[in-house]
C-alpha positions in Angstrom: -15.5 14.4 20.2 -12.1 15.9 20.9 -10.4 15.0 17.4 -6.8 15.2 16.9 -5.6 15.7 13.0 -2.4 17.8 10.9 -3.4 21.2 10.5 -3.1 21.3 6.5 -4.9 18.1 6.2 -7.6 20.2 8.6 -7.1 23.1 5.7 -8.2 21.1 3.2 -11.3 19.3 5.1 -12.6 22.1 7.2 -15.8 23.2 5.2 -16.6 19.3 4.9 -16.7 18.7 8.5 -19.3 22.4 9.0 -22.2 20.0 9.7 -20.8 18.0 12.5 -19.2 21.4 14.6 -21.4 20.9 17.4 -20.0 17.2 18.0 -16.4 18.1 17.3 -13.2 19.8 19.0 -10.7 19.8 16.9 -7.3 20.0 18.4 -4.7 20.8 15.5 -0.8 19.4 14.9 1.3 22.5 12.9 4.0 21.3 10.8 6.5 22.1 13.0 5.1 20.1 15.8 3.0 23.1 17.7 -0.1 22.1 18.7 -3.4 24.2 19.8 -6.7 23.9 20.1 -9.3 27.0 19.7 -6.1 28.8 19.7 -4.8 27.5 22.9 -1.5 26.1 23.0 -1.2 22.5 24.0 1.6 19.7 24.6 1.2 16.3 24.5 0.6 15.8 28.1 -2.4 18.2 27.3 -4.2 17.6 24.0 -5.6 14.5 25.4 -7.6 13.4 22.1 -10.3 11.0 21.7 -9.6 10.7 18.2 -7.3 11.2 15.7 -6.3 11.0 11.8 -2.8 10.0 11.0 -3.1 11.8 7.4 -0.5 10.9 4.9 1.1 14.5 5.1 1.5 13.8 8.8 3.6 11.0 8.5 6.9 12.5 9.0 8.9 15.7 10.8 7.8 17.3 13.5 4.3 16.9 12.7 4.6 13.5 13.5 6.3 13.1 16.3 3.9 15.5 18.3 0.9 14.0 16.7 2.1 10.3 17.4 2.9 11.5 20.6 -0.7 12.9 21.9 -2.4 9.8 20.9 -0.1 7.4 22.7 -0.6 9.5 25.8 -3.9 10.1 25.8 -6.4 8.6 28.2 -9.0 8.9 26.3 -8.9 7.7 22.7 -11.2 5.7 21.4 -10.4 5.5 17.4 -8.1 6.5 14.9 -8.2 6.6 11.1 -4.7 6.0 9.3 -4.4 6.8 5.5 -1.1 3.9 5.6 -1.9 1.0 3.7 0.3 -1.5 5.5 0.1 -2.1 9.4 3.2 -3.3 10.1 5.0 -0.6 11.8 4.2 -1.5 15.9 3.0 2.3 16.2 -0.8 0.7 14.9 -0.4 -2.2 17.3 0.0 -0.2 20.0 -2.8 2.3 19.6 -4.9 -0.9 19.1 -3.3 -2.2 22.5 -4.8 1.2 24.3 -8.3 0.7 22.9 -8.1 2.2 19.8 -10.5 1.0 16.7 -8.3 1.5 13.9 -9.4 2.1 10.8 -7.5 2.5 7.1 -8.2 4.5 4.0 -7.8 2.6 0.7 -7.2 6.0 -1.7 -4.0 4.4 -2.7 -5.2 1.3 -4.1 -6.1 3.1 -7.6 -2.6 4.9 -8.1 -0.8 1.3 -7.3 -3.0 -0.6 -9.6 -2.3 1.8 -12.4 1.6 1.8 -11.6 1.5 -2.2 -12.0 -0.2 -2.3 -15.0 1.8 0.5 -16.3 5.6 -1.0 -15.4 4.1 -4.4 -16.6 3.2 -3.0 -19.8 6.2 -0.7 -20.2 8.6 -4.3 -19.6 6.2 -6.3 -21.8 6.2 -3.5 -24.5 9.7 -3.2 -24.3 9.7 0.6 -23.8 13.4 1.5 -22.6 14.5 -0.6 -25.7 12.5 1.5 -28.1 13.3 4.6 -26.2 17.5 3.5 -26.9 16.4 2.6 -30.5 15.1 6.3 -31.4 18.1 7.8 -29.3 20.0 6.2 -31.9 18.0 7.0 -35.2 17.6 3.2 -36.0 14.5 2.3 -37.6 13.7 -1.3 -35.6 10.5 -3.0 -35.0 10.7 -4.6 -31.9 8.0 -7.7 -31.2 6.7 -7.0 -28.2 4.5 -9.2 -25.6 0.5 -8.4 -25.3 -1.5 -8.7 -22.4 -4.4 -10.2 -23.3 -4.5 -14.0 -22.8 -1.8 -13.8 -19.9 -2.8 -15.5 -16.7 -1.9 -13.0 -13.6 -1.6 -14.5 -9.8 -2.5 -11.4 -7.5 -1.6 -12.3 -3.8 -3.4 -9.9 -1.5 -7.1 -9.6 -2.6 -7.8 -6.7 -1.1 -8.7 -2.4 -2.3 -5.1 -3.2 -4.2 -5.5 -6.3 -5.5 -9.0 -5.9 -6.9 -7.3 -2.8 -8.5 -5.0 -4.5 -9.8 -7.3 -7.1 -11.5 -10.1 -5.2 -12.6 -7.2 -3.0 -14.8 -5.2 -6.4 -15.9 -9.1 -8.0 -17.1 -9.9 -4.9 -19.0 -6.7 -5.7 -20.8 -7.8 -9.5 -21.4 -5.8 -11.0 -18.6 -7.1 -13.6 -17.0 -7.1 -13.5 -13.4 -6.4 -16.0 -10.0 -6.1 -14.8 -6.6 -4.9 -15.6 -3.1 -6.6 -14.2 -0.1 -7.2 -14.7 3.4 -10.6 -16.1 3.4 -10.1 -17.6 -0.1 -13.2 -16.3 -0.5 -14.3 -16.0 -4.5 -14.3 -13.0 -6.3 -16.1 -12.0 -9.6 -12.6 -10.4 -10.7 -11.2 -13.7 -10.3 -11.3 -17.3 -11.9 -9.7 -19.0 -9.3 -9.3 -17.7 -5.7 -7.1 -19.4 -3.6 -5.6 -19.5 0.3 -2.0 -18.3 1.0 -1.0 -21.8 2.1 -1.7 -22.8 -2.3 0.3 -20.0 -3.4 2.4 -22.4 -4.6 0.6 -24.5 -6.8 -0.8 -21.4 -9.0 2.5 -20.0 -9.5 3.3 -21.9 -12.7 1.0 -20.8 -14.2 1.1 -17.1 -13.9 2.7 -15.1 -16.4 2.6 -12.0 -14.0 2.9 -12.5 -10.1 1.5 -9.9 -8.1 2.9 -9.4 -4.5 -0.2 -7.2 -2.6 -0.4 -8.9 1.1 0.1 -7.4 3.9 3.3 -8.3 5.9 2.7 -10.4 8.8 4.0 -13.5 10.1 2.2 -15.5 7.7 3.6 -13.6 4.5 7.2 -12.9 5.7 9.4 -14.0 3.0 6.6 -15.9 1.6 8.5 -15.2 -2.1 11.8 -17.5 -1.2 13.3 -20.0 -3.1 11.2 -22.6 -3.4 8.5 -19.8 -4.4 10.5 -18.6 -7.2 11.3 -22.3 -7.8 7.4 -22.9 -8.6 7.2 -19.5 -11.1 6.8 -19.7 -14.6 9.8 -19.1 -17.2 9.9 -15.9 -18.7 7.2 -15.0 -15.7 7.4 -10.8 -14.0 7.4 -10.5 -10.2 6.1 -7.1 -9.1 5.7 -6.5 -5.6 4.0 -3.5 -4.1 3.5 -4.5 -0.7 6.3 -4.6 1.9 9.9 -5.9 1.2 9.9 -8.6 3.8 7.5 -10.2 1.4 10.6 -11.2 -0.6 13.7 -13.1 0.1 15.9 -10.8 -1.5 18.9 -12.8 -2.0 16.6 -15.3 -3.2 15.0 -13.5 -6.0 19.0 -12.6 -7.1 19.7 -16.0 -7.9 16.2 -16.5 -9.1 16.5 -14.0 -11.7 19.6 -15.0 -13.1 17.8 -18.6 -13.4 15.4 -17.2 -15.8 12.2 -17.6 -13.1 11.2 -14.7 -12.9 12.6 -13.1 -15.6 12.0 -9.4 -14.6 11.5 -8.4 -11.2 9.2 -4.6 -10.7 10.2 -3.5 -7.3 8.4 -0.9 -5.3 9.3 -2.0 -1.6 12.7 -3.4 -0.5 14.0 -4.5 3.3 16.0 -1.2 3.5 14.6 1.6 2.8 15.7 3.6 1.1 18.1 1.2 -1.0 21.5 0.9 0.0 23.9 2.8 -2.6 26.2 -0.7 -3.0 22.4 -2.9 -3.4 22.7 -5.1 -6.6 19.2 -4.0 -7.4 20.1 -0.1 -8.6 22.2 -1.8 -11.5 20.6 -5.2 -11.9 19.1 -5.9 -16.2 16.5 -7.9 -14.8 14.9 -5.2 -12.0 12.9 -2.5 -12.1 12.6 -0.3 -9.5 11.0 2.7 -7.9 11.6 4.8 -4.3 8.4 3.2 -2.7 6.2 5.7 -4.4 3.6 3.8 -6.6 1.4 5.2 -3.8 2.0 8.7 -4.8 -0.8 9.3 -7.2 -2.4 12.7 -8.4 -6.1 11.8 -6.4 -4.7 9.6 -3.7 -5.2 12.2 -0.6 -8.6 13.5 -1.7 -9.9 9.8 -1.8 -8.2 9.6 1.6 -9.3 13.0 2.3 -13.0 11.4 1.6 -12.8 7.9 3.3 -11.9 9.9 6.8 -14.6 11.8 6.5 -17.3 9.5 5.7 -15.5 7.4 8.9 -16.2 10.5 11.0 -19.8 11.1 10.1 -20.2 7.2 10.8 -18.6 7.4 14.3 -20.3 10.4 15.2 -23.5 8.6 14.0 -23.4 5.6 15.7 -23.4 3.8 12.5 -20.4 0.9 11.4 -17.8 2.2 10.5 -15.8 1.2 6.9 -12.6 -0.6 6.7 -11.8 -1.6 10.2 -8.2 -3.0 10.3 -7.6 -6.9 10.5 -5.5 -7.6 14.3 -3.4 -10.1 12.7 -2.1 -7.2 10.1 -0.7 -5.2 12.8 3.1 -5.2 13.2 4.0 -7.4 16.5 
């Protein structure tokens, strides 16, 4: 197999893939965009992969560009393995449309589970307010809001979701999802199908936004979404921006429902200096990063290896990628 892959994602890989030498050809992408192969130098015209692993490192400079590049003009690829957890940009949907199988790694899902629970926490616990208290050298207990006993709505089921819950259940939340199959799932008391979003909303304490975007999801969280949330209820979303109706959620957080919105994933990106969200009481926000945990790429290190040994195997291969995710 003539495998296309970043050369410092190669670095970190290479004694891992020793057993399956004889089947591979690796043909390597350099930082700055060089490309070779057994030492050979090769263009994009040339490389000609039958594979190829779009790393997280690889996803932007030069790197990129040339690796992107090779895959779309090859005539001969047959899979590749993304470490992106959304689909939406068309560069997966046209890989697909050559004959690609395209599979995803999940090693984010852990690192975005623990940044919900740990921004839900930090708002219920009031944490900037007790941080401003012992600036100031006042001695004030602040009440503060528990977990256990809330009722969390996770929409998007999936590696993140089921994070998310198993984390919010340890804390004595309980649990109701929405997924595509509506499917039930031991994390979950109630499982439900995107179209009945709506009717578990007022009940959830803590809305979870985890779907993928697709033409199903976009702007699923409008007004008459908000409309159905709790009082006093926190949105957190950690899948793609379009997933929100942002001017929307403005007026629906000065209405009280939700009353704090966590925000990891906005329509532009990265946020506009004159957004009302940089300066808004009621937000929270981070630079898209609640992927950017400490053992994310060795977990996505591991998936795409475990996906190679399967495809050079002949066996099925894990976490093949769902058509109607892909950006169109």
């Amino acid at each position: 197999m003539r495998l296309m892959m970043f050369e410092p994602a190669y670095q970190r890989i290479a004694e891992r893939l020793v057993p399956m030498k004889s089947k591979l050809q690796c043909v390597l992408v350099g930082a700055d965009g060089k490309i070779t192969c057994d030492g050979q130098a090769l263009d994009p015209d040339t490389a000609q992969p039958e594979a190829g692993w779009m790393s997280a490192d690889s996803m932007s400079g030069g790197g990129q560009r040339a690796l992107v590049t090779s895959l779309l003009k090859s005539n001969q690829l047959m899979w590749v393995h993304t470490g992106a957890a959304g689909l939406d940009h068309p560069i997966w949907a046209q890989l697909v449309d050559k004959g690609a199988l395209l599979t995803t790694g999940h090693g984010q899902a852990p690192c975005i589970a623990e940044y919900v629970l740990a921004e839900v926490l930090g708002q219920f616990q009031r944490l900037p307010e007790r941080r401003a208290e012992q600036a100031a050298k006042r001695w004030t207990r602040l009440p503060f809001r528990e977990i256990a006993g809330t009722r969390w709505l996770i929409v998007g089921f999936g590696a993140i979701g089921e994070g998310v819950a198993e984390r919010a259940k340890a804390f004595g939340a309980r649990i109701d999802g929405v997924r595509r199959s509506g499917a039930p799932n031991p994390l979950a008391e109630r499982m439900g199908l995107l179209s009945e979003t709506k009717s578990l909303l007022p009940d959830a304490d803590v809305v979870v936004l985890a779907a993928p975007l697709n033409q199903e999801t976009r702007h699923m969280a409008d007004t008459g979404f908000f409309a159905a949330m709790k009082p006093g209820s926190v949105l957190v979303n950690v899948g793609r921006g379009d997933l929100v109706d942002e001017p929307a959620l403005l007026t629906a957080l000065e209405a009280g429902a939700p009353e704090h919105a966590i925000l990891d994933v906005f329509h532009d990106e990265p946020l506009k200096d004159d957004s009302p969200f940089w300066t808004h009481p009621k937000v929270s926000l981070t630079p898209h990063s609640s992927a950017f945990g400490s053992g994310q790429a060795a977990r996505n290190d591991a998936m795409f290896v475990e996906n190679l040994r399967r495809r050079l195997a002949g066996e099925a291969m894990l976490y093949e990628a769902d058509p109607r995710d892909l950006g169109r």
